[in-house]
Structures are given as structure tokens and as C-alpha cells.
C-alpha positions as CSV (number, residue, x, y, z in Angstrom):
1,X,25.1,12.3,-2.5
2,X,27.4,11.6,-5.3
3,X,26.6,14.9,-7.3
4,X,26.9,17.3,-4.4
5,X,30.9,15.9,-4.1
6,X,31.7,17.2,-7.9
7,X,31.8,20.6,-6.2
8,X,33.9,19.9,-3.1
9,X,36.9,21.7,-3.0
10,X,38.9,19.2,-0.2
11,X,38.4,16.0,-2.8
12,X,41.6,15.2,-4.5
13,X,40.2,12.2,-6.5
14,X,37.0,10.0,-7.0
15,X,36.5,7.0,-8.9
16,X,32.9,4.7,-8.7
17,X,33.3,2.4,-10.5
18,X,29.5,0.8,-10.1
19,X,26.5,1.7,-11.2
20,X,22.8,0.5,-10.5
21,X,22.1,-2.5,-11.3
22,X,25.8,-4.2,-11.0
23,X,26.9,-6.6,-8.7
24,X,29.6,-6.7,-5.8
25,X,31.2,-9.5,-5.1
26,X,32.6,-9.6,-1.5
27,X,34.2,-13.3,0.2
28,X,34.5,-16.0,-0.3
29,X,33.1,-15.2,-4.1
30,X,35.6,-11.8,-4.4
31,X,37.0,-8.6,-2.9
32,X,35.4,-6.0,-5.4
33,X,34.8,-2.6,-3.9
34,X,32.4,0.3,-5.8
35,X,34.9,2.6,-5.6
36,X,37.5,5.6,-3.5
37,X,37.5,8.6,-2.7
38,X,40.8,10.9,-1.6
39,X,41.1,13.8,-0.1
40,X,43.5,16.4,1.1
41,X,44.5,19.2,3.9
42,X,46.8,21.0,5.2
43,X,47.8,17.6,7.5
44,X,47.6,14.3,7.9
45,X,44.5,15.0,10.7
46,X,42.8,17.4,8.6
47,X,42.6,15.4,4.9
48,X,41.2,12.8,7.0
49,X,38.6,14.6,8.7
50,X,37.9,16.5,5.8
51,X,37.7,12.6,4.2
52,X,35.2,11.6,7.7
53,X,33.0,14.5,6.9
54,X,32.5,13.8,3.2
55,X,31.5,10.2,3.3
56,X,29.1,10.4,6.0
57,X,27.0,12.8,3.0
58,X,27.1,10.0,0.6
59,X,24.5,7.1,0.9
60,X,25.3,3.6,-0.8
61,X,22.4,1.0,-0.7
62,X,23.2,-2.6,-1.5
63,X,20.8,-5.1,-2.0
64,X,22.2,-8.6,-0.6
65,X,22.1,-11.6,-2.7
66,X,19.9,-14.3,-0.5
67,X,19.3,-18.1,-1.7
68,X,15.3,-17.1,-1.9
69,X,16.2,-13.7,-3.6
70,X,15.8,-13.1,-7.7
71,X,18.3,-10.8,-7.3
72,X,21.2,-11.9,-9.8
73,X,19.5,-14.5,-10.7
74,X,17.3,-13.8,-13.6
75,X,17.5,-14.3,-17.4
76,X,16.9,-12.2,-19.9
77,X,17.6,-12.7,-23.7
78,X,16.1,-9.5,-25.1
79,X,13.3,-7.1,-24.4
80,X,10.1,-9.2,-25.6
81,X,11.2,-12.3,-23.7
82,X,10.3,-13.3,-20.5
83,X,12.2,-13.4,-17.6
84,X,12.8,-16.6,-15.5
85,X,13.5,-17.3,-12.3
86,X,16.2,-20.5,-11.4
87,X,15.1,-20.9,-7.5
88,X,14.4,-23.7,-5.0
89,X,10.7,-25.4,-5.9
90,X,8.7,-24.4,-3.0
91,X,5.6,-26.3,-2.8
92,X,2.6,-24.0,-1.7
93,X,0.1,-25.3,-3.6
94,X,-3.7,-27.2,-2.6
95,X,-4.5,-30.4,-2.9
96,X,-7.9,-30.4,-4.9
97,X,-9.0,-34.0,-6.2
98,X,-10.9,-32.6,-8.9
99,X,-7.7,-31.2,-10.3
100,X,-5.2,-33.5,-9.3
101,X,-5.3,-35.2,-13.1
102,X,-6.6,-32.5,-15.0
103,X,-4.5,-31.6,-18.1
104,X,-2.5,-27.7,-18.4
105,X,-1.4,-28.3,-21.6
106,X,-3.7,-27.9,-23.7
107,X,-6.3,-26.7,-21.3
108,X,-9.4,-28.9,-21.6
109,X,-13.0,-27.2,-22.1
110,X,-13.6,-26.2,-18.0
111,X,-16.7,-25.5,-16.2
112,X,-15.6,-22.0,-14.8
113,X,-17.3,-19.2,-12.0
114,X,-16.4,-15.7,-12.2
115,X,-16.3,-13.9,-9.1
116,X,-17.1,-10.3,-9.3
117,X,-19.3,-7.5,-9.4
118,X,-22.0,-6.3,-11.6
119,X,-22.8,-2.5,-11.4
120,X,-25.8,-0.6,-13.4
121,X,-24.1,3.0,-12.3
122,X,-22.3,5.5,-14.0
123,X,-19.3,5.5,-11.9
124,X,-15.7,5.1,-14.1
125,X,-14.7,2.7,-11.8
126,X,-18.2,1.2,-11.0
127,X,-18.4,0.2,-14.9
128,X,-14.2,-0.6,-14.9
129,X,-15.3,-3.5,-12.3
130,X,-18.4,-4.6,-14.6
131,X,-16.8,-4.8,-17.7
132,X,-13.8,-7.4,-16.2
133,X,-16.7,-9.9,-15.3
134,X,-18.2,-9.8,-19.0
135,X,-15.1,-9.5,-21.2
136,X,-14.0,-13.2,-19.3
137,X,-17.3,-14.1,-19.3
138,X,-17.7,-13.5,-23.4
139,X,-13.8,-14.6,-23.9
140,X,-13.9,-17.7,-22.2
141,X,-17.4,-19.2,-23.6
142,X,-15.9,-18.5,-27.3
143,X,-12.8,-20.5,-26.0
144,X,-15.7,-23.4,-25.4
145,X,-15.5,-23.3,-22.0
146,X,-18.9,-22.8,-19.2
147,X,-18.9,-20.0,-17.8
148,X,-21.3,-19.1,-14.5
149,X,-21.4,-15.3,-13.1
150,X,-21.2,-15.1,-9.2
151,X,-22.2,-11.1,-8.8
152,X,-21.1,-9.9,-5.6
153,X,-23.3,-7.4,-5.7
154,X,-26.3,-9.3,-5.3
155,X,-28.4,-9.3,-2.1
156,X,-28.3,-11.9,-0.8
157,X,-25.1,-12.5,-1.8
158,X,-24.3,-15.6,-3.9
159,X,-23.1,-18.1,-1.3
160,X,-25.5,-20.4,-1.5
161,X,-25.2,-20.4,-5.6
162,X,-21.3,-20.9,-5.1
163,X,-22.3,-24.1,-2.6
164,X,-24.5,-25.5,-5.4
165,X,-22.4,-24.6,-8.0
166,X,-21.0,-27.5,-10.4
167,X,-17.7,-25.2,-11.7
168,X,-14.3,-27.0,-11.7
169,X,-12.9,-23.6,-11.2
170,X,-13.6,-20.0,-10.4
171,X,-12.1,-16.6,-11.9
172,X,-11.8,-14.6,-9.1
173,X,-11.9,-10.5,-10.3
174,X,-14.3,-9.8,-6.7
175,X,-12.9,-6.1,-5.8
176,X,-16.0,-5.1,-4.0
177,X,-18.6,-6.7,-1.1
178,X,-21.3,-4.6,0.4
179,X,-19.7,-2.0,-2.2
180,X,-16.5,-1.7,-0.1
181,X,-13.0,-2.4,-1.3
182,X,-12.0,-3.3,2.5
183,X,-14.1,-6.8,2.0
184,X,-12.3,-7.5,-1.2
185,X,-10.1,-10.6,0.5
186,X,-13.6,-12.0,2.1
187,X,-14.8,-13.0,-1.7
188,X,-11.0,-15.3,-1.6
189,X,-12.2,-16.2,1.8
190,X,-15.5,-17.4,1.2
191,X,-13.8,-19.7,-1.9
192,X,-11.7,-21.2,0.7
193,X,-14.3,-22.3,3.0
194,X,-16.6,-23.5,0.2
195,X,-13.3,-25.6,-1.3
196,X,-13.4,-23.8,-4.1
197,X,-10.3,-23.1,-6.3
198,X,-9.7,-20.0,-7.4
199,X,-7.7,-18.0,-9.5
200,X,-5.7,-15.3,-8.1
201,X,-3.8,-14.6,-4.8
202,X,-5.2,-15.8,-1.3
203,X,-7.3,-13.6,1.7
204,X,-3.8,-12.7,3.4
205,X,-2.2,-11.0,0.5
206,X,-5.3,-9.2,-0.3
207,X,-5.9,-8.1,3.0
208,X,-2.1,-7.4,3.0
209,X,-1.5,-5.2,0.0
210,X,-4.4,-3.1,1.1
211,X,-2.9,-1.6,4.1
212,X,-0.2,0.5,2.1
213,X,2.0,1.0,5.6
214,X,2.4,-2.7,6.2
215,X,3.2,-3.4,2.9
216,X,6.1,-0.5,3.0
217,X,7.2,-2.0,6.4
218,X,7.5,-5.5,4.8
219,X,10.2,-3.9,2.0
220,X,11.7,-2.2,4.2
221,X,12.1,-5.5,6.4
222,X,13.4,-7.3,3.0
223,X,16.2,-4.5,1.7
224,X,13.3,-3.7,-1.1
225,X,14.0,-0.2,-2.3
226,X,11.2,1.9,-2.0
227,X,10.5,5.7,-1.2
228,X,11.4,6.9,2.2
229,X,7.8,7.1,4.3
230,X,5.9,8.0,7.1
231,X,2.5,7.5,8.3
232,X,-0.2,9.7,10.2
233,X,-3.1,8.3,11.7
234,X,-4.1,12.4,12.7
235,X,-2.9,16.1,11.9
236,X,-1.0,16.3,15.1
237,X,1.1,13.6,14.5
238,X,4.9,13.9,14.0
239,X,6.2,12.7,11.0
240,X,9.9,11.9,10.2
241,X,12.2,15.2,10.1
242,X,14.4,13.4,8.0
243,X,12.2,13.2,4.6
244,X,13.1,15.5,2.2
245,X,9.7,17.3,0.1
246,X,8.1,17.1,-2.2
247,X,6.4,14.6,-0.3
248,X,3.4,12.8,-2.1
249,X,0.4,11.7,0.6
250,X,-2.1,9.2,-0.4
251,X,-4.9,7.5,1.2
252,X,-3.0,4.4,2.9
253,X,-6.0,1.8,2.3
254,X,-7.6,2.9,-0.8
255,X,-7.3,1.3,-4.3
256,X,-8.2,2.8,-7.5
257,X,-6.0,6.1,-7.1
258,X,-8.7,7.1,-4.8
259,X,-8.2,10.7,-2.9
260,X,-5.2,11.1,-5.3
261,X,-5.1,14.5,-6.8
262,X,-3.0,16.9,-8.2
263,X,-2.4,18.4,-4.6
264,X,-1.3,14.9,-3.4
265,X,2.2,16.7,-4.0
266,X,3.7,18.9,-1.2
267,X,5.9,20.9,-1.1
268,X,5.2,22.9,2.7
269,X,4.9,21.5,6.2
270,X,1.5,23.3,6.0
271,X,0.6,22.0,2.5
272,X,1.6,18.6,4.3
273,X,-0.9,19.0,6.8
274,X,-3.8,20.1,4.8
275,X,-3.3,16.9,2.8
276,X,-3.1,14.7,5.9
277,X,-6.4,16.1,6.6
278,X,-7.8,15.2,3.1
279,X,-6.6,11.8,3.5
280,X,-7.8,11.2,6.8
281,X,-11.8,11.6,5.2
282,X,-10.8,8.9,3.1
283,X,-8.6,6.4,5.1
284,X,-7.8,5.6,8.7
285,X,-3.9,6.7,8.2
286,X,-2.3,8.9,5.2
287,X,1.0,7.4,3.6
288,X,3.7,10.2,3.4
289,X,6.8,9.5,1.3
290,X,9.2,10.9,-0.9
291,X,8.0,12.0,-4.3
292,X,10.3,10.4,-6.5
293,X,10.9,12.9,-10.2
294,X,11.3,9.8,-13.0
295,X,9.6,7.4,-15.3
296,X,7.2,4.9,-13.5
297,X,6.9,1.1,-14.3
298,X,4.2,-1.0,-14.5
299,X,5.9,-4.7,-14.5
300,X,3.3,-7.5,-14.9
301,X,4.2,-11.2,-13.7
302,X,2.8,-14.1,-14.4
303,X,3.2,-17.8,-12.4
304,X,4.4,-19.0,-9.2
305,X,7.6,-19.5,-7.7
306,X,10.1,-20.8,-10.0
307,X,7.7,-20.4,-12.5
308,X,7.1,-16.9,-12.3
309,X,7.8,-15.0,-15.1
310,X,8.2,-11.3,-16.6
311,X,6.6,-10.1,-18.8
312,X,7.8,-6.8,-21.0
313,X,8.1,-3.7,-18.9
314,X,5.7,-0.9,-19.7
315,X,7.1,2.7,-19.2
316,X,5.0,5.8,-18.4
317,X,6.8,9.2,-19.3
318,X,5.3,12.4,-17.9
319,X,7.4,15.1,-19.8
320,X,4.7,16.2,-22.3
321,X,2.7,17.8,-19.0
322,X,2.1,21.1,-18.1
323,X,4.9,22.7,-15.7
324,X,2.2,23.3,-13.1
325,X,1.4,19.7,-12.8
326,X,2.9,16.8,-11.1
327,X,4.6,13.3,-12.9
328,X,1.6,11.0,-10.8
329,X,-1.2,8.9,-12.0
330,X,-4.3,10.8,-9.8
331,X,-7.6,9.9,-9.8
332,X,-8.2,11.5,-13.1
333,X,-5.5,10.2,-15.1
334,X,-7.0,7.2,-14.7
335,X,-10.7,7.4,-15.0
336,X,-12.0,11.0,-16.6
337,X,-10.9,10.8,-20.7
338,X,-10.1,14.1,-22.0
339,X,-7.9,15.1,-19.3
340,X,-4.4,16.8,-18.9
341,X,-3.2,13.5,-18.1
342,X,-3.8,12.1,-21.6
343,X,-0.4,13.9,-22.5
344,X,1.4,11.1,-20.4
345,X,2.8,8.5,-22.8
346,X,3.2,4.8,-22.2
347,X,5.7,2.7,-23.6
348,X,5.1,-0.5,-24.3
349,X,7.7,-2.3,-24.1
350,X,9.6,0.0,-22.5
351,X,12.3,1.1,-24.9
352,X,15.4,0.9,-22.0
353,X,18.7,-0.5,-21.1
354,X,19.4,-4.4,-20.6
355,X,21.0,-3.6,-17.4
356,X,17.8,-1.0,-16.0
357,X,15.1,-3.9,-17.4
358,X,17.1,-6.4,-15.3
359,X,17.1,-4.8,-12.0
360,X,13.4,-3.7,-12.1
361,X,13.0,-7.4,-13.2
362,X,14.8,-8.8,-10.4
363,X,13.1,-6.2,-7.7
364,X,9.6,-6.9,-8.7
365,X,9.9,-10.4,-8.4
366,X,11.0,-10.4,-5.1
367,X,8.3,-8.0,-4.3
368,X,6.1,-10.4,-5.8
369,X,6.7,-13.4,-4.2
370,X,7.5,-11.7,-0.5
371,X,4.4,-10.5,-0.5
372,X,3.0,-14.4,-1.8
373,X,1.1,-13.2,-5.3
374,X,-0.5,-15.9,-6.6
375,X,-1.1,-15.9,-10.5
376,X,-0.9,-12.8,-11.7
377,X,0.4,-9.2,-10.4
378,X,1.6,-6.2,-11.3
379,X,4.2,-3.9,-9.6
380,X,4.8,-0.3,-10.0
381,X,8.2,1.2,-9.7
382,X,9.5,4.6,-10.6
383,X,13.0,5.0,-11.5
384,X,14.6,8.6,-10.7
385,X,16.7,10.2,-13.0
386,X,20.0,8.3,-11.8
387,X,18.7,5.6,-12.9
388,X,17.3,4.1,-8.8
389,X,14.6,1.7,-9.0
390,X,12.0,2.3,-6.1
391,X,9.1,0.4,-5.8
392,X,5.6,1.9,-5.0
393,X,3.3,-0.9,-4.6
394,X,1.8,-4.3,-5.6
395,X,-1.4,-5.2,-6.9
396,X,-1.8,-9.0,-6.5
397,X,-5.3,-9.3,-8.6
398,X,-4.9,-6.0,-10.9
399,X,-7.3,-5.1,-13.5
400,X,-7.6,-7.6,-16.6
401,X,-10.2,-6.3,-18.9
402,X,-9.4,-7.1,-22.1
403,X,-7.4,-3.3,-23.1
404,X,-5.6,-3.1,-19.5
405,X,-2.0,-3.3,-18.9
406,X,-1.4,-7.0,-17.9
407,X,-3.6,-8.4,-20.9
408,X,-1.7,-5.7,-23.3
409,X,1.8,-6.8,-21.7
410,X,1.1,-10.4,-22.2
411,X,0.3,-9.7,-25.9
412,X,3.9,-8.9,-26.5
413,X,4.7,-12.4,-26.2
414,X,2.4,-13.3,-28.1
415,X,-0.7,-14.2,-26.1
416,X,-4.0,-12.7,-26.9
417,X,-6.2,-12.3,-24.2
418,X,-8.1,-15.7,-24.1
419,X,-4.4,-17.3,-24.2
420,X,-4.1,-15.2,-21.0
421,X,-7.0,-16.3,-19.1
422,X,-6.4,-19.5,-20.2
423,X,-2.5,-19.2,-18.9
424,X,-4.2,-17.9,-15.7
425,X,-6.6,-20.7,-14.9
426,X,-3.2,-23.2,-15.6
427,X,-1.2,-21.5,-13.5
428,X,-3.8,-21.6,-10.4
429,X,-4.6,-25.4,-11.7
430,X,-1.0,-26.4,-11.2
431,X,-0.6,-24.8,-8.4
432,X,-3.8,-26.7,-6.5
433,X,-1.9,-30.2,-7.5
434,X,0.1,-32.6,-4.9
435,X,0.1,-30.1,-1.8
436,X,-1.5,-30.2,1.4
437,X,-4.8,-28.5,1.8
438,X,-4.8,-24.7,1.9
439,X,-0.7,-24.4,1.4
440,X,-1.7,-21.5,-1.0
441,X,-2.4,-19.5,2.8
442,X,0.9,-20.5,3.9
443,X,2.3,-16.4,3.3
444,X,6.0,-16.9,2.7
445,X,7.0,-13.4,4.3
């Protein structure tokens, strides 16, 4: 609300003197404040209702420093370096025996499963999900290591290969079972119950970061700026007065930018409905929030708890697209080539303040570890033009073919991709040594 008061005629003075991204100190550590604002009347009475009047139009979110929280506490020395996290050690991890003295560093020739699905189709995303299994598959064995496919797609399905299977570790990329994304946390599942280790984040988080409104409700719950939302499970439904359009409506349990369109935009209570509808085909509830007009982030992390790291932000910039069509990543951005979409440019690393890096640091790792990722995420948060960081969602086990975002963000420090999957399998080595069984299901939200 900070613009609209430029044109207020009953202001006198304004001074902020913080900006996104800074700290305030309040007791015992100081008494900072962000800033004042005086006004004036023709009394005493009337400057300060005038004064009542113009604060409540201004909106001030801060984010409070907890002893779990990133925020404030991250390290950044320049734009290719990683970002680390000073925290208490929280110990989450399985106890495996088979692990317990294996080595990290260097990591010794493995016998390693991959979990996923193998597709003969000509869908985009159908062969997306195929080619994950083989590049790790081809990447790995040239690294020396055994690798054994576990296709999820086969009928019957591979359980009793997994019981027989001699593999001191499995690469869990399963998106699909009985070709539905829903079962995507059973393949995490079914490791757990065979006493598997796995790479990757556990059942819950799956299941969690699938249902799009419990996943808003959680960073809402933790002071994690996001969008301002609503939810419809039908057309008749009211939805929140209060949100301010263009509203963007999306499938609230689909993955792959699935039911996202051009028209996922609105800009009418009757546009709003017709794409409630759409998304009701698709999904048991539509997700309504506020379209947020900015760049978008995609910011990859690597590790677990206070070894969870950053790695260099990549920026997506929509201002080369037509006026007629919305800054989003639809379907078609992301699986048809030769597309309007192709004009959107990605920065990698993203070219951007120290101050603006280290808040969308800080945010997404608190988004990462509320929600417990394990391994390897990736975040998405748009910034709007003043600079807000809001974040959209999580994907705890994203894509990793050997050209997608996480692979191509860990190469900027210097890791080609079989140092990647190799930094992986440590990460979900280490954190299978010295715990009690099954402390990686132990959700810390």
C-alpha cells in the first residue's frame, strides 16, 4: 500500500527506511523500527484520524527470526557459491547396517536400483519420465557402479524383484504406479517396507506436496510468504472476497503443469468460474490465488538439515511474450517445442542483487525443510516487481534428467551430472547412518 500513499494529500511526511530482505531488530537485540509516517488536519482529532485511516491501507509482513528458521542465518559469498545453513543437527536419519561403514567420500563402486517408469508412448511427459531412468542408468554404470532397473510400469509390478534384489541402494525417480501420479509416494512406501534405502524424500512428503491446499496451509501456518489463496471443491462454492484478480486457478493435485493453460489467468468472477469448472475434470479441488506479475525462481537444494545447501538461483523472465499472453509456465511451455513460450528466457544464474538472492535463499530453505525434503528439491518463487518473494510450491523429487534444471544448477558449481547423482546417493547414505529405524518418516512440520 506504500505506492497508493505518494498521492495522499493529508501526509505531511514519510520515511521507510527498510526494504525486503532487511532485518528488524526489536528487544532485547534492538529497538529498530521500518519507518513513520505524519500527517496533518485542520486539528489535533482530525490529523490523527486522517493518520488511523491511512495506516490501516498499508500492509507490513515480517517474517520472525525462530532458532529452527534459515532466516538471517545463511551465507553467501558470491552468486556461484552455495549457501549454508549454521542450525541445530537434527538427527532424522535410518539406521541401515549395510550403510553404517560405508564411505561418502570418495563414493565406492555401489550396487544401485533405480525406481521408475519405463514408457513406449509418445506422450512429452510419458517419454520425460523414461528418459530420467536411462540417463542414471547410462551415467551411473560409466561411473563403475551396478545399476538394476525397477520399472514401475510393469505388471506385475516389481516387488518381488525389489525383495530379491542384491542393491546396496536405490535411486528413487518412481512418479507414476498404475499410471497415476496420486500413487507416486506408494513406490517410497513400498522401499520402506522392503528396508530398502532410497534416495529422495519419504511417503509423507510426497503425499504431502501433492495436495497443493495443504501444502499452502502449512506456509501459511509457518509465516512463509506465499500468494493469497482459496480453494473450491465445486462451482458453487464461495471463495474469499478479499483476493484481488487476476487470479491464476490450477488443478490442486496435479503435477506436470497439468490443466494449466493460457486461460488459467482470470480476470472475471465468471471467467473464475468457468476455470473452477475446468479444474474440477482434472482434480478433486481447484487452487485459486493471486496471480503474482514478476520474475519466477526455480531454487534447487541439495542436503539435509545443516547440510542443506543452495545452489545458484535460476531466473525465468517473461517480457519477450506476446501482450495477449500471461507470465506462467502452462502445460505447453513445458512440453510442446516450438511454442510461444520459447520466448521466455532463463537465467542461469540469475543475474540479481546479493540482498534479493539472500532472501529467496533463506525462504526456500525453510520451505524445504518444513515441508522435510530429503536429498534434493527444488522450489519455485516469483518475486513481484517490488521486489516480494512469494513462494508457489515445492517439488521434493523434481525432474533430474541429465539437461533439467537441478542437474544444470549443480553444474555451476562445478559438478557435472554423475558428480550429482553421485552427491545424491551420499547425501541419502549419510543420512541412513547412526539413527533409529525409519527417523527419515519422522515429518518435522
Amino acid at each position: 500500500g506504500l505506492k497508493a500513499l505518494n498521492r495522499h494529500s493529508d501526509i505531511h511526511e514519510i520515511k521507510i527506511f527498510k526494504k525486503v530482505g532487511d532485518s528488524v531488530l526489536v528487544p532485547p537485540s534492538g529497538f529498530e523500527s521500518i519507518g513513520w509516517i505524519v500527517t496533518h488536519g485542520q486539528s489535533h482529532y482530525q490529523a490523527q484520524q486522517n493518520l488511523e485511516e491511512i495506516v490501516e491501507g498499508i500492509s507490513i509482513t515480517v517474517t520472525p527470526y525462530e532458532p529452527i528458521s534459515s532466516i538471517g542465518q545463511t551465507k553467501r559469498k558470491n552468486p556461484f557459491s552455495a549457501a549454508s545453513v549454521i542450525r541445530e543437527h537434527i538427527l532424522r536419519s535410518s539406521k541401515i547396517e549395510r550403510l553404517r561403514y560405508l564411505p561418502t567420500k570418495p563414493l565406492p563402486k555401489l550396487k544401485v536400483g533405480v525406481l521408475c517408469n519405463i514408457y513406449g508412448g509418445d506422450s512429452e511427459v510419458e517419454n520425460d519420465l523414461t528418459k530420467v531412468g536411462n540417463s542414471i542408468k547410462k551415467t551411473l554404470e560409466g561411473r563403475g557402479h551396478k545399476v538394476t532397473f525397477f520399472d514401475m510400469n510393469e505388471d506385475p509390478l516389481p516387488i518381488i524383484k525389489l525383495m530379491r534384489a542384491d542393491v546396496d541402494i536405490v535411486f528413487n525417480v518412481c512418479e507414476r504406479i498404475n499410471d497415476s501420479s496420486y500413487l507416486e509416494p506408494h513406490g517410497a512406501s513400498l522401499l520402506d517396507i522392503l528396508q530398502i534405502p532410497y534416495t529422495g524424500s519419504n511417503p509423507q512428503t510426497l503425499a504431502l506436496c501433492i495436495d497443493k491446499i495443504r501444502v499452502k496451509k502449512l506456509l501459511d501456518y509457518h509465516s512463509i510468504p506465499t500468494p493469497k489463496w482459496d480453494y473450491a471443491f465445486s462451482t458453487e462454492d464461495e471463495i474469499d472476497s478479499s483476493l484481488r484478480y487476476p487470479l491464476m486457478v490450477k488443478p490442486a493435485s496435479t503435477d506436470n503443469s497439468i490443466g494449466i493453460t493460457n486461460d488459467s489467468v482470470v480476470t472475471t468472477p465468471e471467467q473464475l468460474r468457468q476455470q473452477i469448472e475446468r479444474c474440477l475434470k482434472l482434480a478433486p479441488a481447484a487452487l485459486i490465488e493471486e496471480y503474482i506479475e514478476g520474475d519466477e525462481y526455480d531454487v534447487t537444494i541439495i542436503g539435509n538439515d545443516d547440510e542443506a545447501i543452495v545452489l545458484p538461483l535460476s531466473r525465468s523472465t517473461f517480457d519477450d511474450l506476446p501482450k495477449n499472453i500471461w507470465h506462467i509456465y502452462p502445460y505447453d511451455a513445458k512440453w510442446h517445442e516450438n511454442s510461444v513460450y520459447d520466448l521466455i528466457k532463463v537465467e542461469r544464474p540469475a543475474l540479481v542483487p546479493a540482498k534479493l538472492a539472500k532472501i529467496i535463499s533463506e525462504i526456500a530453505l525453510d520451505t524445504y525443510n518444513i515441508l522435510d525434503c530429503h536429498d534434493y528439491g527444488r522450489v519455485e518463487i516469483r518475486v513481484d516487481k517490488e521486489g516480494n518473494p512469494f513462494v508457489l510450491e515445492l517439488n521434493p523429487n523434481p525432474s533430474i534428467d541429465e539437461n533439467d534444471c537441478v542437474p544444470a544448477s549443480a553444474e555451476l558449481i562445478g559438478q557435472n551430472y554423475g558428480d550429482f547423482l553421485e552427491e545424491v546417493i551420499s547425501y541419502a547414505i549419510q543420512r541412513y547412518r547412526n539413527s533409529p529405524p525409519y527417523a527419515h518418516l519422522q515429518a518435522s512440520f
